[in-house]
C-alpha positions in Angstrom: -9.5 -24.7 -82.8 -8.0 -27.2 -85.3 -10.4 -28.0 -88.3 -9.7 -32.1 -87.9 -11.1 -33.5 -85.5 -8.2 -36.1 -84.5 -6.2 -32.7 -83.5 -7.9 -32.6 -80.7 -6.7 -35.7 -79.5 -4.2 -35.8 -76.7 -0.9 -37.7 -76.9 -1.7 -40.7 -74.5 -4.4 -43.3 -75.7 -5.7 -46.7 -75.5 -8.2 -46.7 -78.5 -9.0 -44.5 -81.4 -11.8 -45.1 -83.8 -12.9 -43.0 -86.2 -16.0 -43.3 -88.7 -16.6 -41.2 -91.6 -20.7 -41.1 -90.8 -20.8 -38.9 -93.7 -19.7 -41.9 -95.8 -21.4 -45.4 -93.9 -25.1 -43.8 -93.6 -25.7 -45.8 -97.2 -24.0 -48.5 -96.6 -25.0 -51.9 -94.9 -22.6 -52.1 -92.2 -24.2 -48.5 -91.1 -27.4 -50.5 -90.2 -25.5 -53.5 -88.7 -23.5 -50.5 -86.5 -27.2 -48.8 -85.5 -28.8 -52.1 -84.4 -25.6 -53.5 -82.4 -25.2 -50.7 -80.5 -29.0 -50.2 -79.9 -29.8 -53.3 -79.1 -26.9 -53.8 -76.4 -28.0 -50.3 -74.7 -25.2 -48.2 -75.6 -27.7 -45.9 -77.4 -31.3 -45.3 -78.0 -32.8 -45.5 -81.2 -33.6 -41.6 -81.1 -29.9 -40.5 -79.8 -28.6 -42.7 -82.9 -30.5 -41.0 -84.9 -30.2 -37.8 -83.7 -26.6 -38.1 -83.3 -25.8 -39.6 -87.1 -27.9 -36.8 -88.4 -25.8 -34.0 -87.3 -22.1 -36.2 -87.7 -19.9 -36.0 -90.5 -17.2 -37.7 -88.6 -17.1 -39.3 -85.1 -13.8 -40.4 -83.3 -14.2 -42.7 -79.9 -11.0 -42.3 -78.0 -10.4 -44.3 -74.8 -7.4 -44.3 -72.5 -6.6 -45.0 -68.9 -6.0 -49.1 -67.7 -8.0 -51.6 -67.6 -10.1 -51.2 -64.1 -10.4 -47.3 -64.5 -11.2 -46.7 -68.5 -11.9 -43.7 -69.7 -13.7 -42.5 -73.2 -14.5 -39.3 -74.9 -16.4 -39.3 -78.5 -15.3 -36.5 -80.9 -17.7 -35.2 -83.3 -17.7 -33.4 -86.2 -20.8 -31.7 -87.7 -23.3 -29.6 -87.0 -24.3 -28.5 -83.6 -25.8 -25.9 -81.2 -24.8 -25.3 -78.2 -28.3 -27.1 -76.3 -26.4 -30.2 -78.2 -24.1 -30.1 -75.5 -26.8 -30.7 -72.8 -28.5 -33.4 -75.0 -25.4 -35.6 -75.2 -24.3 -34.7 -71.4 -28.7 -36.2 -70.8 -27.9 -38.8 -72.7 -24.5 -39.9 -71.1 -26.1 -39.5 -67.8 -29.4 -41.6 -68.6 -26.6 -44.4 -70.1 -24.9 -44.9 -66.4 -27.7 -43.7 -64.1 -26.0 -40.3 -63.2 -28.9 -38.5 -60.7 -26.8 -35.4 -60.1 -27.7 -32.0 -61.5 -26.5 -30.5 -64.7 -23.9 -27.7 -63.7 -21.2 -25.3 -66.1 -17.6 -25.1 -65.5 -15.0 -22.7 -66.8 -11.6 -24.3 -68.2 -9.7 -21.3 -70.4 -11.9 -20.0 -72.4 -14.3 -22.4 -72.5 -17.6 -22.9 -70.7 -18.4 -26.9 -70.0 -21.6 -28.6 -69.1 -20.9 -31.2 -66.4 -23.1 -33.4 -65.0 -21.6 -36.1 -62.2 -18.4 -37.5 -64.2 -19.2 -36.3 -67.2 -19.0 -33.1 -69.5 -20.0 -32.3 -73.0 -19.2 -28.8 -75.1 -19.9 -27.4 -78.8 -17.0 -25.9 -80.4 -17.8 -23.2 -83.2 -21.2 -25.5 -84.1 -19.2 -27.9 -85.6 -17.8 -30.5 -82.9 -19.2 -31.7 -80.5 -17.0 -33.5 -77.4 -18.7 -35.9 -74.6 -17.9 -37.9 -72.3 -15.4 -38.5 -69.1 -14.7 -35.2 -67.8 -11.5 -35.1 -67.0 -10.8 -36.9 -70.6 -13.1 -33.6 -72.1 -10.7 -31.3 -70.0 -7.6 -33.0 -71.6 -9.2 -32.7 -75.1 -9.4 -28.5 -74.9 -6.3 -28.8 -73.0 -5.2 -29.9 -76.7 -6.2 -26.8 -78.5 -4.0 -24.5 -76.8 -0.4 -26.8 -76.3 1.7 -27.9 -79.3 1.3 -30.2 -81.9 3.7 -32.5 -80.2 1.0 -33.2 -77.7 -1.7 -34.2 -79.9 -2.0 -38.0 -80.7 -1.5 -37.2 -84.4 2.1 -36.6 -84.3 2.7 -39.5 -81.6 4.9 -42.6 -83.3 2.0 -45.0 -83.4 -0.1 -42.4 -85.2 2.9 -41.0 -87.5 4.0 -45.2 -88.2 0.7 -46.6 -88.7 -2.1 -43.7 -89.9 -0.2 -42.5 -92.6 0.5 -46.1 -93.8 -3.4 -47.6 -93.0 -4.4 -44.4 -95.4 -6.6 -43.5 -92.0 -8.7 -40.4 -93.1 -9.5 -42.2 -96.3 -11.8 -45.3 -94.6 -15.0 -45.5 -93.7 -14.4 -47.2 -90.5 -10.7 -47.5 -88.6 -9.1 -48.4 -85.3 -6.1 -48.2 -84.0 -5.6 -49.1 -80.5 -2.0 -49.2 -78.9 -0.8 -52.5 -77.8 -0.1 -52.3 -73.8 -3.4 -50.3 -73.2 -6.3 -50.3 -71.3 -8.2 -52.0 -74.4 -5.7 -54.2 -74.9 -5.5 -55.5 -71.6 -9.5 -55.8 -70.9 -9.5 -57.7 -74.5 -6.6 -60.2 -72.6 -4.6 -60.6 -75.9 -7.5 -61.4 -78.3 -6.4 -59.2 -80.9 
């Protein structure tokens, strides 16, 4: 299993985001980031909290078009494996998911699922969430090439090395003709 995070990241997305949580808990914009994002229901107060506590580094990744998105967060920390039932909880209390937490076996790795979504702990240090099939892809990652990852795509090889990427607190990069792009109508 790679040791960055952004490894894990298959070739084909809409948005990447990464935060250095590590870095932005002291700074201003970390409370501006806590309160927008509470406030607007995208997390409680206590899954912030308990989230940020445990994060070094967090990556949102999105991809699919614009009527059928799909996200998965990246996490890199300090985690136990009852972290991955917390986050699958909390994805399912976020869309009103009823169904009933259940495991699933993809390699060699054991997934909690619940409805659409999954969540897993990799060697209590990341933590991956959200779309299943998105999840899937991710550990799909650890096992193919490096020329599948997102990392070596041309986007990522043109633009991350030249934005300095690893080195901000807070970045984005999301890729022109995607599903972000086309739900933002050419705002950007």
């Amino acid at each position: 299993i790679p040791q960055d995070p952004l490894e894990l990241v298959a070739g084909e997305v809409s948005l990447l985001a990464t935060a250095r949580v590590d870095v932005m808990k002291d700074k201003d914009a970390f409370a501006v980031v806590r309160r927008s994002l509470t406030r607007y229901g995208c997390v409680s107060a206590a899954d912030f909290d308990w989230l940020a506590d445990q994060t070094q580094r967090a990556l949102l990744v999105t991809r699919g078009d614009s009527n059928r998105p799909e996200f998965s967060v990246i996490l890199a920390g300090q985690f136990s494996e009852p972290d991955a039932g917390r986050a699958l909880e909390m994805l399912a209390r976020r869309v009103g998911t009823n169904d009933a937490a259940t495991s699933r076996t993809q390699g060699r790795f054991t997934i909690s699922q619940k409805g659409p979504w999954s969540a897993i702990v990799l060697e209590n240090r990341l933590l991956v969430a959200g779309h299943d099939g998105f999840g899937g892809s991710t550990l799909d990652v650890i096992d193919h090439p490096p020329e599948a990852r997102y990392a070596q795509s041309e986007i990522f090889r043109e633009l991350g090395d030249h934005m300095h990427w690893l080195d901000r607190s807070l970045c984005a990069l999301i890729t022109a003709n995607g599903g972000v792009a086309q739900r933002m109508k050419g705002e950007l």
